[in-house]
C-alpha positions in Angstrom: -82.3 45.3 134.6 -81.5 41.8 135.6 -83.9 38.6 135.7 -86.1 38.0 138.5 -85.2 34.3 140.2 -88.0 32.0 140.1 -89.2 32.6 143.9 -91.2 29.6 146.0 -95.0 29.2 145.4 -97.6 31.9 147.4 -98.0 30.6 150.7 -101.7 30.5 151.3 -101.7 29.0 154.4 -99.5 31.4 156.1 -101.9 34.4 154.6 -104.8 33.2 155.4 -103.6 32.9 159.1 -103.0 36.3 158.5 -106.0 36.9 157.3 -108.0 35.3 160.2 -105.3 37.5 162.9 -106.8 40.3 161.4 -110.1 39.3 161.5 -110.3 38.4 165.0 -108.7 41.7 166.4 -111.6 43.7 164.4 -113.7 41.2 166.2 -115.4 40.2 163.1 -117.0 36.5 162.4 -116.0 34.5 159.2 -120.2 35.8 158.1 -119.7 39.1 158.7 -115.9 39.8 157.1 -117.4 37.6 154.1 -120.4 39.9 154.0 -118.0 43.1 153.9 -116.0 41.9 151.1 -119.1 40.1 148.8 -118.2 36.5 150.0 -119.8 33.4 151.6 -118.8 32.9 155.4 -117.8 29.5 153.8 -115.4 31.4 151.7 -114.0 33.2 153.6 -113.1 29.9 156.3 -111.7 28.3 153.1 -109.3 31.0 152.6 -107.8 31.5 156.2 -106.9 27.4 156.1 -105.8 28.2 152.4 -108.1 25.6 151.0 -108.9 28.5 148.6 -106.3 30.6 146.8 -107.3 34.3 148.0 -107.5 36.3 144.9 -105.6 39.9 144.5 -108.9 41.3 144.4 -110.1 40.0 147.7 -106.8 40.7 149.4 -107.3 44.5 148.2 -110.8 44.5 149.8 -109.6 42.5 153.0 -106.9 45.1 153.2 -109.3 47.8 153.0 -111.9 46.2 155.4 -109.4 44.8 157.7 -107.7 48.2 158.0 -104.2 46.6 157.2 -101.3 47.3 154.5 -101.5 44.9 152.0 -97.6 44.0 153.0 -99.4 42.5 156.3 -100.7 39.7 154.6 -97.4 38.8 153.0 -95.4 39.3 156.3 -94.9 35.2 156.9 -94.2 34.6 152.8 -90.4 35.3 151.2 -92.4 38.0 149.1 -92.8 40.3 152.4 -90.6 43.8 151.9 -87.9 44.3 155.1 -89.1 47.5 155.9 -93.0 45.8 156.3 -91.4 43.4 158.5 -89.5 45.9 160.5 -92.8 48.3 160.6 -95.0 46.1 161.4 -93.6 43.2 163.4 -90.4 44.7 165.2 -91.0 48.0 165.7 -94.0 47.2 167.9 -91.9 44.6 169.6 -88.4 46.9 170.4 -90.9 49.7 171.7 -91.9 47.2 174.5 -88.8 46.9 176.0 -86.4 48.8 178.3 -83.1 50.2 178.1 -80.6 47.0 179.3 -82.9 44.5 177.2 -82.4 47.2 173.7 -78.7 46.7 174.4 -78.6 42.9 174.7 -80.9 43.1 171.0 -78.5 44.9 169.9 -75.9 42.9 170.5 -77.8 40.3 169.3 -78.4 42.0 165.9 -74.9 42.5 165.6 -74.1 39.1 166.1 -76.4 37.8 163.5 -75.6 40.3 161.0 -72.0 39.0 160.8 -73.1 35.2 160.6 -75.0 36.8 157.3 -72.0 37.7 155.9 -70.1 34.8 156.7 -73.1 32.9 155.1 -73.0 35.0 152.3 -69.4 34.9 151.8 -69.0 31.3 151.7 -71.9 31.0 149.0 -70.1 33.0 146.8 -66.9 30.9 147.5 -68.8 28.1 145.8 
């Protein structure tokens, strides 16, 4: 097994955004999500500006209370997994459109997947 690159720094910010998203679509307030997961309202607003590095053990219970894969959080962050992404963010998307605008994504898809090669070619050129 090889060696893990270093990857960039735990985006706070971008989870707790995620974090309050959640939130808000339970139709909780910052008092009562902190109350449901053993934190202070004031907390719980410092971690969805990412004042406050959110713990794994908070994330776990925010999961849990928030009813959402612990992937969701990490959907904006280089440290999401594809197939969250695609799940959870996509998927949702595609199933909203018709027939002629699936073909035009699709060609779109195609389009982009060659530039990745391209890209990916000429980075192992160099």
């Amino acid at each position: 097994m090889g060696v893990i690159e270093m990857q960039p720094e735990i985006d706070y910010v971008k989870i707790g955004r995620r974090i309050k998203t959640a939130r808000l679509e339970k139709g909780y307030s910052q008092a009562e999500l902190g109350a449901r997961v053993g934190c202070s309202n004031n907390h719980m607003s410092h971690v969805e500006v990412g004042q406050t590095k959110v713990s794994l053990q908070m994330l776990l219970k925010l999961a849990f209370v928030l009813e959402k894969s612990f992937d969701y959080f990490l959907l904006d962050t280089p440290y999401a997994k594809c197939e969250s992404i695609i799940d959870s963010e996509i998927a949702g998307k595609l199933k909203q459109c018709n027939a002629t605008t699936l073909v035009t994504i699709s060609k779109i898809l195609d389009a982009l997947i060659e530039q990745q090669k391209m890209v990916c070619t000429d980075q192992q050129e160099y």
